[in-house]
C-alpha positions, 0 to 999 in steps of 0.5 A, a space after each residue: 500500500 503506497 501512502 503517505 500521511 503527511 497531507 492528511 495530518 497537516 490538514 488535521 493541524 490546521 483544522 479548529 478542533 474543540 470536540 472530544 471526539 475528534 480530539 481522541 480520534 486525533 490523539 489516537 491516530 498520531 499515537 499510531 503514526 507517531 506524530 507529535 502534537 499537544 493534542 493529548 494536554 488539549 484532551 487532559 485540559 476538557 476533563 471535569 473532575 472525573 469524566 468527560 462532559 459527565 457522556 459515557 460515549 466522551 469519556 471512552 474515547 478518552 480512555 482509548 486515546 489516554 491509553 495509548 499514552 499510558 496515562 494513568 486513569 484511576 478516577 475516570 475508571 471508577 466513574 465509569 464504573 459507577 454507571 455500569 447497571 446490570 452489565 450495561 451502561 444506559 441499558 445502550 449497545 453503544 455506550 456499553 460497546 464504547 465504555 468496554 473498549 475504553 476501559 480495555 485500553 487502560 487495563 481494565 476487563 469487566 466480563 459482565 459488560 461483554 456477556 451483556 453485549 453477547 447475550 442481548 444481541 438482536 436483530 435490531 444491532 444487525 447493523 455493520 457499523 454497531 455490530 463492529 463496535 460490539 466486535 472490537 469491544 469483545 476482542 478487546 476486552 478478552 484480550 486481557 484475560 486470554 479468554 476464548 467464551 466469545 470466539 464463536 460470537 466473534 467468528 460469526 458476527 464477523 462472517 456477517 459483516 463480511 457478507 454485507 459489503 457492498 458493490 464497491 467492495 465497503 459499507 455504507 459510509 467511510 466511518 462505518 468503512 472504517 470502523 468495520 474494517 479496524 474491528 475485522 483486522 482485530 478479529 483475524 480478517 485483515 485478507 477481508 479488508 483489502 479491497 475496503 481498504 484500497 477504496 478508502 483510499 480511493 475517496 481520500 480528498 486532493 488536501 489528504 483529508 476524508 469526507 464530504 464538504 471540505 473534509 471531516 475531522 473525525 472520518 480523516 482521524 479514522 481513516 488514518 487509524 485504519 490504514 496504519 492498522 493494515 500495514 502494522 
């Protein structure tokens, strides 16, 4: 795969980043391609107190991007772990799906949360996107405790992404591309993600940015992050 990031994360520079998450997406995709920047002291500074604007969603993301700096994250675990209720957070696929893999990048395995995930799985979560949040949670989280309970979970939920790609060889957008295809390299697909991966560079903007409208903080962030993950 022949690219280069530098157009892509000059373009990230200079874009007015305020947001959590494209802050954490940034932090995460610099980390991998070992960029430096202040990105990590912006995403410390938002903080209030315990969490991240007291969101779930925020504060996972953090947690990911913390994780990759090896920041110590002690109080922003256990407040996460107050919201667990029953195995869930919120009773939601998706805080659930994001708080598991935020508290999997500082270390921190919660079984309950990915039997959760695993034992309400229902026709309403069949969506690429959601069910490869599930997958990367799962994986994640397992990977702490060298556990294999979920393996046949992993394997056929991931067949069915799979089976879902559209003629073009992706999914329905560049996030959701993107996020399928980190969760499949995750679960032992990467030969899957080829084509995926030669399309999303397919629709990279002419400045390295992705995304329609002048490009999207967030899609460029995880499209970074994708294609950095192929080739490791």
């Amino acid at each position: 795969m022949d690219f280069k990031s530098e157009a892509s994360f000059k373009w990230l520079y200079s874009q007015n980043v305020s947001k959590v998450k494209d802050i954490a997406r940034i932090v995460q995709a610099s980390q991998l391609w070992n960029e430096n920047n202040d990105y990590i002291t912006l995403l410390k500074n938002l903080k209030s107190v315990d969490s991240w604007n007291e969101d779930i969603r925020d504060t996972s993301r953090a947690l990911v991007a913390l994780g990759f700096v090896g920041t110590q994250c002690n109080a922003v675990e256990k407040w996460i772990l107050s919201k667990q209720k029953d195995g869930a957070w919120n009773n939601d696929v998706y805080d659930t799906a994001y708080a598991l893999t935020g508290l999997a990048h500082i270390g921190s395995f919660n079984p309950k949360g990915c039997k959760w995930l695993v034992d309400n799985y229902t026709c309403d979560w069949e969506h690429p996107g959601t069910t490869a949040l599930i997958i990367t949670a799962i994986i994640k989280q397992t990977e702490l405790d060298d556990h294999t309970m979920f393996s046949n979970f992993i394997k056929e939920r991931s067949m069915w992404i799979i089976s879902k790609r559209e003629k073009r060889g992706a999914w329905k957008t560049l996030a959701t591309s993107n996020i399928v295809i980190q969760a499949l390299i995750l679960a032992g697909y990467k030969d899957e993600v080829l084509i995926p991966v030669e399309w999303i560079l397919s629709e990279m903007n002419e400045d390295g940015s992705w995304g329609k409208n002048g490009g999207n903080i967030n899609t460029t962030s995880l499209s970074l992050i994708s294609l950095k993950e192929y080739v490791l």
